[in-house]
C-alpha positions in Angstrom: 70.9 89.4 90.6 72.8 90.3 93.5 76.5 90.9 93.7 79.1 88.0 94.3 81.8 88.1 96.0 84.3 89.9 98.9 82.5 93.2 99.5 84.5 96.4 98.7 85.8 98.7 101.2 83.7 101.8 101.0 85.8 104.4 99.3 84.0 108.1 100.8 86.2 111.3 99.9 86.4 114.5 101.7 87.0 117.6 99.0 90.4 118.5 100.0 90.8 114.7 98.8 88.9 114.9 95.8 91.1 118.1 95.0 94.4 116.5 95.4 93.1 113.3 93.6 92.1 115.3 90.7 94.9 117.5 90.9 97.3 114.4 91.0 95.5 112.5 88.3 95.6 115.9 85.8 98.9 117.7 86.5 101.6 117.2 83.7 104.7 116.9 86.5 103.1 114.3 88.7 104.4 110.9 88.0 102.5 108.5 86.1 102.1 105.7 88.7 100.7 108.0 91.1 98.6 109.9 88.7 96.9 106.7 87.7 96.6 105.9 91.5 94.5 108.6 91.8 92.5 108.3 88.4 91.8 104.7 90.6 90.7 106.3 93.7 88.8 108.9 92.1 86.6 106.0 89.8 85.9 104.0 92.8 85.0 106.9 94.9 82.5 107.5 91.9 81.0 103.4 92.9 82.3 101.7 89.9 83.4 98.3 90.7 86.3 97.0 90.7 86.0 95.3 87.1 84.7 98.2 85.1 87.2 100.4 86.6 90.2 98.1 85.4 88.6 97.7 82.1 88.3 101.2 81.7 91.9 102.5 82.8 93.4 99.1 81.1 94.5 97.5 84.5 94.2 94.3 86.5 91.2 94.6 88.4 93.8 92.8 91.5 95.4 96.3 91.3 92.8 98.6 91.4 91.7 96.7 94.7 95.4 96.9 96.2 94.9 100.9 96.0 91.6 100.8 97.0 92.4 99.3 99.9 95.7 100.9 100.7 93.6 104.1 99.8 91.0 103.2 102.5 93.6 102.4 105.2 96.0 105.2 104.9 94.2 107.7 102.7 96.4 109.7 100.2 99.4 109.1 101.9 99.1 105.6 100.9 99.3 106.3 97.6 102.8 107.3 97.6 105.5 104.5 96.4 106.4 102.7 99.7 110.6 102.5 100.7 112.2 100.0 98.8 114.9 97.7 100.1 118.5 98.5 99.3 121.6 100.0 100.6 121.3 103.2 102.5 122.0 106.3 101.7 125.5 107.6 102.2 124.4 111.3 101.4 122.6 113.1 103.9 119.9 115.4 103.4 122.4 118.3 105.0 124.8 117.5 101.9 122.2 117.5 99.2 121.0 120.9 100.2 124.2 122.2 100.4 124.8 121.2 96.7 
């Protein structure tokens, strides 16, 4: 039976991807949210769907394909947390170095 639905963006890594990815998803001082980002990436880059890939690192399958498809669009640097709204920073970078 043929696959329903929206097809997948087609998730191809280069190896100095794959390295960070791995890297990323194994590395004790790496935050969680981005390590699991990567553990994403790295299982659909592998040609799991979707589904089986949210079952088997206990997310939403809706969030694997937002990382998928930020992944796709803006490779690792879309991985990264995106700026938040709030007030800006009264510290410049000058004054946190110099501390």
């Amino acid at each position: 039976m043929p696959r329903t639905g929206r097809p997948k963006a087609e998730l191809v890594l280069s190896d100095v991807e794959r390295q960070a990815l791995m890297s990323w998803s194994r590395r004790a001082k790496t935050g969680q949210a981005l390590a699991l980002r990567a553990r994403i990436v790295l299982a659909c880059a592998e040609g799991a769907t979707n589904k089986d890939v949210a079952a088997a690192l206990g997310v939403w399958p809706q969030t694997v394909n937002k990382w998928r498809a930020r992944f796709v669009r803006d490779r690792l640097e879309g991985l990264s947390d995106e700026p938040r709204p709030g007030a800006t920073r009264k510290i410049t970078d000058e004054q946190v170095e110099a501390v």
